[in-house]
MARKOLPA-336382 format. One record per atom (N, C-alpha, C, O, CB): residue in three letters; x, y, z. Coordinates in pm, whole numbers, padded with zeros to 5 digits, always signed. Glycine has a CB too. Layout:
residues N
ALAXYZ;...
end
This chain:
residues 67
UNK-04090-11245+14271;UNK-04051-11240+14131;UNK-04123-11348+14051;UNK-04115-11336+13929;UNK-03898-11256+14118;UNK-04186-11441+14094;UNK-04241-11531+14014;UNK-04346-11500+13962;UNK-04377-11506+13843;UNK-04258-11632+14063;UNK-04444-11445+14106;UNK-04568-11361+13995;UNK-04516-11283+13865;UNK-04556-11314+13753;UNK-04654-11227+14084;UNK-04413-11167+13888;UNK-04430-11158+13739;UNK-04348-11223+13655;UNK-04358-11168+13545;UNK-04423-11040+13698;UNK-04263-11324+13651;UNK-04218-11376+13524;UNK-04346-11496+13492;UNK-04345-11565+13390;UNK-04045-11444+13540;UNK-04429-11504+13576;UNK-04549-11589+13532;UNK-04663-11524+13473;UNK-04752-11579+13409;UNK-04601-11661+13641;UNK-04653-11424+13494;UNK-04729-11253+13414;UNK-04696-11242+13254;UNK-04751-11230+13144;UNK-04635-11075+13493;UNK-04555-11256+13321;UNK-04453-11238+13175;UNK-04472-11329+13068;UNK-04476-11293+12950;UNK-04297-11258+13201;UNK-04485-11463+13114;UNK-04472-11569+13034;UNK-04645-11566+12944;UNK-04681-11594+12829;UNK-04427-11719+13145;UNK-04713-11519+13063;UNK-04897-11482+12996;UNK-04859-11416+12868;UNK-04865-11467+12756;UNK-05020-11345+13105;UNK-04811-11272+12906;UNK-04797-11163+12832;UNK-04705-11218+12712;UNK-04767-11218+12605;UNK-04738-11042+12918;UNK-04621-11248+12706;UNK-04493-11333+12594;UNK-04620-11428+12528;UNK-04640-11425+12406;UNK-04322-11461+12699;UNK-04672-11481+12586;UNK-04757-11618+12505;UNK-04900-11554+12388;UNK-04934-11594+12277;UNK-04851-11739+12667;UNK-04960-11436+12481;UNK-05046-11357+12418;UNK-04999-11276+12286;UNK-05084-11261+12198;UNK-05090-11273+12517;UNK-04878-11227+12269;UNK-04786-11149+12190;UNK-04792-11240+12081;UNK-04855-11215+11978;UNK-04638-11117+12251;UNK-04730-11344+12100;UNK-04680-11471+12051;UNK-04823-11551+11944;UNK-04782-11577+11831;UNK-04631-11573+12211;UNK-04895-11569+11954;UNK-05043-11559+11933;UNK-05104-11452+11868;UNK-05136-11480+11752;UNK-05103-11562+12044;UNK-05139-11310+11913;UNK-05120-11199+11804;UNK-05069-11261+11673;UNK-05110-11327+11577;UNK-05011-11084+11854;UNK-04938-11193+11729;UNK-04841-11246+11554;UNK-04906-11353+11487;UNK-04976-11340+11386;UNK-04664-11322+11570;UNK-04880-11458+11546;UNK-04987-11536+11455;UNK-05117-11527+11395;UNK-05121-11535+11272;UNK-05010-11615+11500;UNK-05220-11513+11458;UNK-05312-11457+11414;UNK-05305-11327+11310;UNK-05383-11313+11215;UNK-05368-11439+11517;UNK-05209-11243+11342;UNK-05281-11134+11266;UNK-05173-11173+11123;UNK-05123-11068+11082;UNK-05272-10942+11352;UNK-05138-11268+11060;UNK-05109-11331+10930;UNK-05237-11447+10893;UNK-05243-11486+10776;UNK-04950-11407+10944;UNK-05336-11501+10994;UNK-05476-11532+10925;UNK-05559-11460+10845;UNK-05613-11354+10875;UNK-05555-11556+11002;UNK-05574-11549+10689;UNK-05682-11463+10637;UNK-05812-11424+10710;UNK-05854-11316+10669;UNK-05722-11522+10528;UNK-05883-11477+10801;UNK-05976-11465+10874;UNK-05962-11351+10909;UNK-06036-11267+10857;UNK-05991-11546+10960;UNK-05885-11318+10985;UNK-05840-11233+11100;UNK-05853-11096+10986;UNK-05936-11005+10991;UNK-05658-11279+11185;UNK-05747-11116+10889;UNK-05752-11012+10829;UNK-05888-10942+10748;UNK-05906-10832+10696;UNK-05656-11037+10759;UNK-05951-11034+10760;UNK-06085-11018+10648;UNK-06157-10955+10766;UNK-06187-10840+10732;UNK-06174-11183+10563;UNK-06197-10979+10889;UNK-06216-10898+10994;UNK-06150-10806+11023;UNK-06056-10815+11101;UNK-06220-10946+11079;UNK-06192-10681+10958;UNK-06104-10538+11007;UNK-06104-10511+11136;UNK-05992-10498+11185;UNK-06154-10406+10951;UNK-06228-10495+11230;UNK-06263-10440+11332;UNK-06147-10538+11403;UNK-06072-10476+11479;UNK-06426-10439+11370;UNK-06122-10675+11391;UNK-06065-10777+11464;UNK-05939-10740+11462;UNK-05880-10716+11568;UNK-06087-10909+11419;UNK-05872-10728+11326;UNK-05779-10675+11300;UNK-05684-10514+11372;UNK-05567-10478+11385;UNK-05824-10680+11189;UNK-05794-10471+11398;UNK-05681-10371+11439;UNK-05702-10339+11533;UNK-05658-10233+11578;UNK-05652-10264+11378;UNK-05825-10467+11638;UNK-05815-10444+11795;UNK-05653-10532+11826;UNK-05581-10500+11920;UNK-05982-10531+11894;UNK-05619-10638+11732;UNK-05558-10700+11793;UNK-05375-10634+11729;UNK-05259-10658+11762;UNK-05622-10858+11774;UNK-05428-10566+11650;UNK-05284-10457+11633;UNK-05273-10382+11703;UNK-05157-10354+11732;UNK-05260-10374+11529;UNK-05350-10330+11751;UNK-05347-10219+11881;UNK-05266-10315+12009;UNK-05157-10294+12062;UNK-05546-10164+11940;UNK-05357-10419+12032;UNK-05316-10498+12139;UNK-05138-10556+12083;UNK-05064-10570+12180;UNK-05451-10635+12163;UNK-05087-10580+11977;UNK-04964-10631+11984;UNK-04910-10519+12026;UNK-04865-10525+12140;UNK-04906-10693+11869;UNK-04894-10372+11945;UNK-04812-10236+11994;UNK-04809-10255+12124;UNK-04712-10312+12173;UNK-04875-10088+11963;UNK-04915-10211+12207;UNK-04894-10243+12375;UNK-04841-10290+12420;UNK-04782-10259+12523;UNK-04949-10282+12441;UNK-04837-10412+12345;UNK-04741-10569+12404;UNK-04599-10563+12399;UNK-04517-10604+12480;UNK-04765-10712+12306;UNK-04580-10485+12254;UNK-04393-10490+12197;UNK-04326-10427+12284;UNK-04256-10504+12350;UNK-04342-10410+12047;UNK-04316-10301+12318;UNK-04198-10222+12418;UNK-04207-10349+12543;UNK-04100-10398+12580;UNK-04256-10017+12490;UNK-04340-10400+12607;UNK-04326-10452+12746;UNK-04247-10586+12704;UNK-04179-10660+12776;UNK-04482-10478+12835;UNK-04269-10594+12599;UNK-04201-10824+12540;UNK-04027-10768+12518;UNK-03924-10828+12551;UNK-04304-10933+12263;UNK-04040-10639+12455;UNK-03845-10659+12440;UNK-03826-10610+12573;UNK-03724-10665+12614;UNK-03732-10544+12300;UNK-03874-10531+12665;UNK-03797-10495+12750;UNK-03782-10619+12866;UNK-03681-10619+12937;UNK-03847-10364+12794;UNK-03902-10740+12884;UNK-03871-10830+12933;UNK-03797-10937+12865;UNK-03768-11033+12937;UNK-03959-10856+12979;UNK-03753-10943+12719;UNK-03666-11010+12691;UNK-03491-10978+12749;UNK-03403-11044+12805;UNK-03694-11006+12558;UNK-03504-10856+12704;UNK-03368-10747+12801;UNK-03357-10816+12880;UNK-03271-10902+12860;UNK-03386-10591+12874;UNK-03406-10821+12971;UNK-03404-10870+13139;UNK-03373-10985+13165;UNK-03315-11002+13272;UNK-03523-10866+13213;UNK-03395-11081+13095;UNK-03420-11184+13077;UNK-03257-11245+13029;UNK-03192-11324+13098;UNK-03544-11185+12986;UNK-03206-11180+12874;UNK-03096-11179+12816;UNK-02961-11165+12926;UNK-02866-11242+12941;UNK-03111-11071+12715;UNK-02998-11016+13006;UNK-02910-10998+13104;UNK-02877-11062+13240;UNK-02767-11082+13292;UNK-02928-10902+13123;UNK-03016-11095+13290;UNK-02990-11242+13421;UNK-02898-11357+13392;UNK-02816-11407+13468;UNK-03137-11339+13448;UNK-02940-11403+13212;UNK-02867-11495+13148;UNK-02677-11484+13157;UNK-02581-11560+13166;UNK-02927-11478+13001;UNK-02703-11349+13149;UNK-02504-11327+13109;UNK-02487-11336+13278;UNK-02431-11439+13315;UNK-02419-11111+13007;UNK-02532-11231+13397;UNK-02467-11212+13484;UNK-02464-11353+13577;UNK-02384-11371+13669;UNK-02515-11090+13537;UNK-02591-11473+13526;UNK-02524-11643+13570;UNK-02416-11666+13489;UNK-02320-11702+13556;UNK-02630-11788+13541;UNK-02394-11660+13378;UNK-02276-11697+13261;UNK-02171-11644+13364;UNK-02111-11727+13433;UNK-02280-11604+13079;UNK-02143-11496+13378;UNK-02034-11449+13467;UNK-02007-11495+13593;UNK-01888-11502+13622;UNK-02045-11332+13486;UNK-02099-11533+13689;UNK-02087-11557+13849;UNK-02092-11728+13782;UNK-02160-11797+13857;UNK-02246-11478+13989;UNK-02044-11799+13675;UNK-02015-11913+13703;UNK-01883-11924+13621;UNK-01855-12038+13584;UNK-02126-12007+13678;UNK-01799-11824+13587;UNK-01678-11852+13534;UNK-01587-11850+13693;UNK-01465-11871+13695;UNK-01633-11730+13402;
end
């Protein structure tokens, strides 16, 4: 499991970066740049919430197995 939450944390950090970038005027003034790296966030979104999910829920079921 570590490989991928260390995958995850790549993938979360790359996402994370996107967003940023694609609010640079640079970025935006580069179309071609622009909507390789919109393409690349879409890809990213379903896989970033569904490992946030996962993530959210490990959180509760320690919360529970420590009441």
């Amino acid at each position: 499991m570590i490989v991928f939450d260390e995958r995850m944390i790549e993938m979360t950090n790359r996402y994370e970066e996107i967003l940023s970038s694609l609010s640079d005027p640079a970025v935006i003034s580069d179309q071609p740049r622009y909507q390789k790296m919109s393409r690349e966030l879409s890809e990213l979104e379903p896989v970033i919430s569904c490992y946030r999910e996962l993530v959210s829920a490990q959180s509760e079921v320690v919360d529970v197995q420590e009441r």
